[in-house]
Steps between C-alpha positions, in 0.01 A plus 500: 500500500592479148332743249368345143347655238310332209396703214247424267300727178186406585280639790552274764155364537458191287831389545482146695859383463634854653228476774570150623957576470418833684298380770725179532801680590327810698339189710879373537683826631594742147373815444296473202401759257315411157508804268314547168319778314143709606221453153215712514308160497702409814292378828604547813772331676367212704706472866800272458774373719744699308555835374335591144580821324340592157666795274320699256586554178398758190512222253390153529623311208754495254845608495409802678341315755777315543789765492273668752414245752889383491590830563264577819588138665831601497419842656327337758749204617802716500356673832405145642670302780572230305677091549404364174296553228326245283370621100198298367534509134689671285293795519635582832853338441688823451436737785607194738802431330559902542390484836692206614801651365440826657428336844770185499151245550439162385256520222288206392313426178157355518401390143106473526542386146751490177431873407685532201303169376159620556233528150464866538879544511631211237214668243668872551918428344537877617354458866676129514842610422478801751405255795741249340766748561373594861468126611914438359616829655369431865390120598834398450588782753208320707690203682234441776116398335211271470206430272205316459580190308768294497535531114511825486780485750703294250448755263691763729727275533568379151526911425701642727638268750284600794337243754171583589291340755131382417243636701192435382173653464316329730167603739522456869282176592206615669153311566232442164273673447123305475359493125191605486484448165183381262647495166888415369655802467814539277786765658757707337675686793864740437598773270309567137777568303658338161582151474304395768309298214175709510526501067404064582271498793255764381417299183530185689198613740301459170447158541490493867158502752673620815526889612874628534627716747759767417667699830827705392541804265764587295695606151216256297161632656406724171598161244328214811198738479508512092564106510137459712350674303650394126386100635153593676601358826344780693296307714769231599795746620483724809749772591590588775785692502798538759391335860640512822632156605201448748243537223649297260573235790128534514433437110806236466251291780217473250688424163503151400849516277775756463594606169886609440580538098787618356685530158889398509556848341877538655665339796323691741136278421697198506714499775241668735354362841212793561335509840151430290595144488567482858173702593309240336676198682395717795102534424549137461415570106625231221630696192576516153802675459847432245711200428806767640832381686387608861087373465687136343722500817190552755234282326741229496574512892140540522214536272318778496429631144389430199826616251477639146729439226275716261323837494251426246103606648417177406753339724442728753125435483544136463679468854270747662244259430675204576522620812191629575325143399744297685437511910779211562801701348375813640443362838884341481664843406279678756626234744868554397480845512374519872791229596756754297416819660609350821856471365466799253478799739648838611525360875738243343634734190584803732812275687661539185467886493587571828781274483611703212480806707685339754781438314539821332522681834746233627750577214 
């Protein structure tokens, strides 16, 4: 049985895509182990198929976080029975290269997203150039990978000659949920950070008559909180926080449309396929989401959103509206997106990782 070990910053819990790849291949004969980092905030591990290990750390953000946490994952896999070893993110990039090296194993590069092209990087020149530097000096060195989007596979490929597979973000299809709903619920679902185009909804919910959801936290809770209050939308806008998957299952079942904004603030944005957009498919939940390269490719094989080519709140209002008022359109996209998630699915999506798996211990 081979051994594989993914390893993540976070602390395991929230983390969807890593669930769903971990269980897939424990259900399909690997040994699996997920490890990530313990937070004073952390819950309890629920039971999984595979192994999860959390490490603690002194710091918890910042370079010294980083140094540290680098420093005890590669403490920790040295003394592991290891047959590969798979880095999501840069964060965790360099301890697997050192790792693989040390041990003579396949290592694989799962880009969750285009790290170096994220807001809170691009806005930092300092930060950028140091994971700039990280990303040229190892996924080169990274022949075996896949990511989430088929654009941002391109872009590996236009930088450094590697050929990633796509393996998208997608939920396992499981039965709906009944709505029990008695009002139309708007539904913001995924992380709170910057440029997830909270600076244009906010104001937009000014001119709107329809209470929004918001389930995630993140790097833009303090300003999303400021933003409520600077508008007076107080009364409109719920929080509630990080969810497990079951509860926000539960919440998804009684929204009416999904909500997925963005600014293109660096490739990352704009070349991005986020598992929000395939959660909402999922609830069966039309959205309004942006006029990007992967949403253009799936509306027009089947529509299912309502796409953006500006972030203006009046825009933003203006289509909430529209689709509020108009029962046809939303009944057609809430149609399309129950014929889509049949297609769209991990069942269907996870052939393509374990073929990938397959054919890395074949070599």
């Amino acid at each position: 049985m081979k051994n594989i070990y993914f390893t993540v910053t976070n602390d395991l819990t929230f983390d969807q895509r890593m669930h769903r790849i971990c269980t897939s291949l424990a259900e399909n004969g690997y040994a699996v182990t997920l490890v990530g980092r313990e937070l004073r905030s952390s819950l309890p591990l629920a039971g999984k198929k595979f192994k999860q290990k959390r490490l603690r750390c002194w710091f918890n953000k910042g370079k010294l976080f980083y140094f540290e946490y680098n420093l005890r994952l590669l403490t920790y896999l040295q003394f592991k029975k290891i047959d590969a070893i798979c880095a999501i993110d840069l964060d965790t990039i360099l301890p697997c290269h050192t790792i693989s090296r040390f041990k003579g194993i396949p290592r694989i590069y799962d880009a969750h997203e285009l790290f170096t092209e994220l807001k809170e990087v691009l806005t930092r020149p300092r930060i950028q150039k140091i994971w700039k530097r990280v990303e040229e000096k190892t996924v080169p060195k990274f022949k075996y990978g896949y990511t989430v989007s088929e654009s941002i596979a391109e872009e590996f490929h236009r930088r450094y000659g590697v050929n990633y597979k796509t393996i998208r973000n997608i939920p396992l299809l499981t039965p709906l949920l009944p709505s029990t709903a008695t009002e139309k619920i708007l539904l913001y679902q995924g992380a709170v950070n910057e440029a997830r185009g909270f600076e244009f909804l906010i104001p937009a919910m000014q001119w709107v008559d329809c209470k929004l959801i918001i389930c995630g936290d993140g790097n833009f809770m303090p300003q999303l909180i400021s933003l409520i209050n600077e508008y007076q939308v107080e009364g409109k806008i719920e929080l509630k926080g990080m969810l497990q998957p079951e509860e926000l299952r539960v919440i998804s079942s009684q929204a009416y449309i999904g909500l997925a904004i963005a600014e293109n603030e660096g490739l990352n944005q704009y070349l991005a396929l986020p598992n929000k957009f395939f959660d909402y498919v999922h609830a069966g939940l039309p959205q309004i989401t942006m006029n990007f390269p992967e949403y253009q490719k799936i509306n027009q094989q089947t529509e299912v959103a309502v796409l953006l080519d500006s972030l203006e709140p009046e825009r933003i209002a203006e289509s909430i509206n529209n689709l509020l008022a108009n029962d046809v359109v939303h009944t057609r996209l809430k149609e399309n997106c129950l014929k889509l998630r049949q297609e769209l699915n991990w069942q269907n999506e996870e052939k393509k990782l374990l073929a990938f798996y397959q054919s890395l211990f074949s070599n």
